[in-house]
Every structure is written in structure tokens, then in C-alpha cells.
C-alpha positions in Angstrom: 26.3 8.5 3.7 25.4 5.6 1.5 22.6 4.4 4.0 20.9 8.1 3.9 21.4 8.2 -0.1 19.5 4.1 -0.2 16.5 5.4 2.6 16.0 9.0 0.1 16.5 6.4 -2.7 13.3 4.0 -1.4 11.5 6.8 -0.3 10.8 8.2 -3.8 9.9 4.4 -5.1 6.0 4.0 -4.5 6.6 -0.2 -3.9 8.5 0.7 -0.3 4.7 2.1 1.7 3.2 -0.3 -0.2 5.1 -3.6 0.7 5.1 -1.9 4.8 1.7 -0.9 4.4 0.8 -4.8 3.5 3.4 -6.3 6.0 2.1 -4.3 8.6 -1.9 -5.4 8.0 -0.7 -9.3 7.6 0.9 -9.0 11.0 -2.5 -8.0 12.5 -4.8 -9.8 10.0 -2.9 -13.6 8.9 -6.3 -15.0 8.0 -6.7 -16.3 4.9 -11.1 -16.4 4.7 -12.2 -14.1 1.6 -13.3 -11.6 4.2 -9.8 -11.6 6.1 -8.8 -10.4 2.0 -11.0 -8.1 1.9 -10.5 -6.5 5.2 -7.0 -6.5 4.2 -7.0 -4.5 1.2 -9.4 -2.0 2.8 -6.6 -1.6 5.6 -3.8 -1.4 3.4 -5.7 0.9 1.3 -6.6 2.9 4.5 -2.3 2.6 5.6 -1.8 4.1 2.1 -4.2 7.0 2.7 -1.7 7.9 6.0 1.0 7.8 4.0 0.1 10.4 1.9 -1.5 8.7 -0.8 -4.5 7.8 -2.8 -6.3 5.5 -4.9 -5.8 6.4 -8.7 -10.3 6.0 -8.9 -10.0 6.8 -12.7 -8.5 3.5 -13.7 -10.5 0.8 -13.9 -8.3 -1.5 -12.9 -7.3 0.1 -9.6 -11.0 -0.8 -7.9 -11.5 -0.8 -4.5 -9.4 -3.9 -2.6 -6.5 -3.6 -5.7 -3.9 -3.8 -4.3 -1.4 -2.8 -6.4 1.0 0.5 -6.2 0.8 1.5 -9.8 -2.9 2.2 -8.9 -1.6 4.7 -5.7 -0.7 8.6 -6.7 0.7 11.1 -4.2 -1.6 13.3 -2.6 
């Protein structure tokens, strides 16, 4: 019971698809050249979009390749 109550509890938390959206794209992209970064925040961005998410495009601060999960809104 406490496991199911901790997954529901994560679930709701924006930071969980965020940190398994970016360990999944540095499994499959380690590189550390400035274009291995920027393909990397264009796949987590793209990971995020599956999830069922979306780039908050009114902040400034949340420009495309931020990656950050304060700039990410539910769909």
C-alpha cells in the first residue's frame, strides 16, 4: 500500500518525467559537444511532449532547449 500511495505521490510531482525524460536522452546521447546539448534539450523537450506535457511558451525564461520543469504545464 505504501509503494502505490509513493508512485500516485511522484506521479502528481512534475520533477519525476522530467528527471526520466533527461535520464533517458543521456543514455542515448552522453556527448558533451554544444550540439550533443542541444540535441538533448530538443529530445527531452520532445520526451516531455509524450508525456503529456508542454512548454510554458509565454515565459520568457522557458525558451526553447530550457530545460527546466517549472517551465512544463500539463496538456
Amino acid at each position: 500500500m505504501l509503494a502505490v500511495f509513493t508512485l500516485s505521490a511522484c506521479e502528481s510531482n512534475l520533477d519525476s518525467p522530467m528527471w526520466e525524460c533527461q535520464l533517458a536522452v543521456q543514455k542515448e546521447n552522453p556527448g558533451r559537444s554544444a550540439e550533443a546539448i542541444a540535441d538533448r534539450a530538443v529530445e527531452i523537450d520532445a520526451c516531455m511532449v509524450t508525456k503529456g506535457y508542454r512548454r510554458n511558451t509565454k515565459d520568457a525564461s522557458c525558451q526553447h532547449g530550457t530545460v527546466d520543469s517549472s517551465c512544463y504545464r500539463a496538456k
